[in-house]
N, C-alpha and C positions, 0 to 999 in steps of 0.2 A: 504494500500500500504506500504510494506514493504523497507525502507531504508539503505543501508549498506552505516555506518558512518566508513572511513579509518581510522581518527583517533583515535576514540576509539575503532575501531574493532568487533564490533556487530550490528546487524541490529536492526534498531528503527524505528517502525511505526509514523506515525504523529499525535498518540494521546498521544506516549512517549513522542514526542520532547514536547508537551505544557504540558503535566504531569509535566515536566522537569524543561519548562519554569518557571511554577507555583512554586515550590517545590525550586527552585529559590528566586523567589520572595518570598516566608515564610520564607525565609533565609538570606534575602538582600545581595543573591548573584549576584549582579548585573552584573557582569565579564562573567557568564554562561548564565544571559537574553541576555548581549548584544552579545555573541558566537551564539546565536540561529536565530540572523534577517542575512537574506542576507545583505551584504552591497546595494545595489539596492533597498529593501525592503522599503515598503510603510507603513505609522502609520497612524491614525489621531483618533483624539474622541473628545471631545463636547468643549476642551479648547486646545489641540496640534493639529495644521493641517498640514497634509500634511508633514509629517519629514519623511528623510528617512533613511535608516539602523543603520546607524551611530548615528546620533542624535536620536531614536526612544534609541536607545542604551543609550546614555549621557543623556537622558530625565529617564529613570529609576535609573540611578546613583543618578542623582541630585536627583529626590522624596527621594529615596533611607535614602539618606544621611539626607533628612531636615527630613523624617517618622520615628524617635529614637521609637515612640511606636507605631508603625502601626503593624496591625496585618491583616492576611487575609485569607479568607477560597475560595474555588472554588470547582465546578465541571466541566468536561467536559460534555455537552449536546449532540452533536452529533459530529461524526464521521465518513463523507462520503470523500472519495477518498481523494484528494487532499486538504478539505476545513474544517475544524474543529468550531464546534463552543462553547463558554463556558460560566461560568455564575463565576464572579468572585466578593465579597461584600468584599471590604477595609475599613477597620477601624484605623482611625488615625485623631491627632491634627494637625490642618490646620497651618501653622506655622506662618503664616502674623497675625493670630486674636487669636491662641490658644483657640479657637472652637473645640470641638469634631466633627466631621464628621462621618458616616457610606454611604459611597457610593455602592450603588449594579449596575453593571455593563455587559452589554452582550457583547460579544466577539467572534470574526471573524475572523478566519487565514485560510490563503493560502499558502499551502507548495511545495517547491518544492527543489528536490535534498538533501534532510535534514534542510531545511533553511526557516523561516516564510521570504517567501516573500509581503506577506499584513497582516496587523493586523490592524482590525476596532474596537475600542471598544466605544458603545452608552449607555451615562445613562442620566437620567433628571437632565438637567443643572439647572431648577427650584430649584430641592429639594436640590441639591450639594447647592447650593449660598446662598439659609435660612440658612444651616447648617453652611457654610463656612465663610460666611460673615453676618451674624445674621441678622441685620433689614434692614440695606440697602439692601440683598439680599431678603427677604421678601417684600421690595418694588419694588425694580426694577429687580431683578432676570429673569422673563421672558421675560426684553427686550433684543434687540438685542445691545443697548448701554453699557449694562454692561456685556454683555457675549464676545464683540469687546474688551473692557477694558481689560477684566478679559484673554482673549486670548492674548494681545497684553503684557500685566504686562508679562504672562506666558514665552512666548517668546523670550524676551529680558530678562528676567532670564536665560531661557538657554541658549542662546547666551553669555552672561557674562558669564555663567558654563562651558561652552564646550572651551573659549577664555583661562581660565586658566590653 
């Protein structure tokens, strides 16, 4: 499905706008992620729930900002109508433990009018929290007590980030 963006004045399918997205994100152009959610728009993944346009936005500033050597590779997987799906593996130091991380990541968007209006993305919270968090996540990583923690830490991070 073909898009015609007024702004920039060329039509973009919606496997351009997440090309886009991406190519963004290898860029830590954060200003052109958060141009691409509807303000309405829905996020969530294994540690951000439920944020919407705006914060899904100020939520990639803030990674953004703390990931100096993140680096990251994707593809797009499929490309049906309205709904895109991707495969995206982030490589960056966790900034709380200065852990190396490699996260690989599946991803969900929903477009509509030029504008991700939902983006899902699910990866194992298990293997993120050995990485992230070294032994304590190798003990308690697959409970639901320290993924509550590890959400709640998350959150009031960005709440302090988006207040400034």
């Amino acid at each position: 499905m073909a898009i015609f963006i007024k702004k920039i004045g060329f039509v973009m399918n919606n496997a351009e706008l997440i090309e886009n997205f991406y190519r963004a994100f290898q860029s830590k152009d954060y200003i052109s992620m958060q141009n691409s959610y509807a303000p309405d728009a829905t996020f969530s993944d294994e540690v951000f729930q439920n944020l919407n346009g705006v914060e899904a936005g100020k939520m990639w500033e803030m990674l953004i900002k703390a990931g100096k050597d993140m680096e990251l590779k994707y593809q797009i997987l499929e490309s049906k109508d309205d709904t895109i799906k991707a495969r995206w593996i982030a490589k960056y130091t966790f900034s709380k433990t200065g852990r190396m991380v490699i996260n690989d990541i599946k991803a969900e968007f929903k477009i509509k009018d030029g504008k991700i209006i939902r983006h899902r993305d699910k990866f194992d919270f298990y293997k993120w929290s050995r990485q992230a968090l070294g032994f304590s996540g190798l003990l308690l990583g697959w409970t639901l007590f320290l993924k509550n923690k590890v959400r709640a830490t998350a959150m009031s991070g960005l709440k302090k980030f988006i207040e400034k």
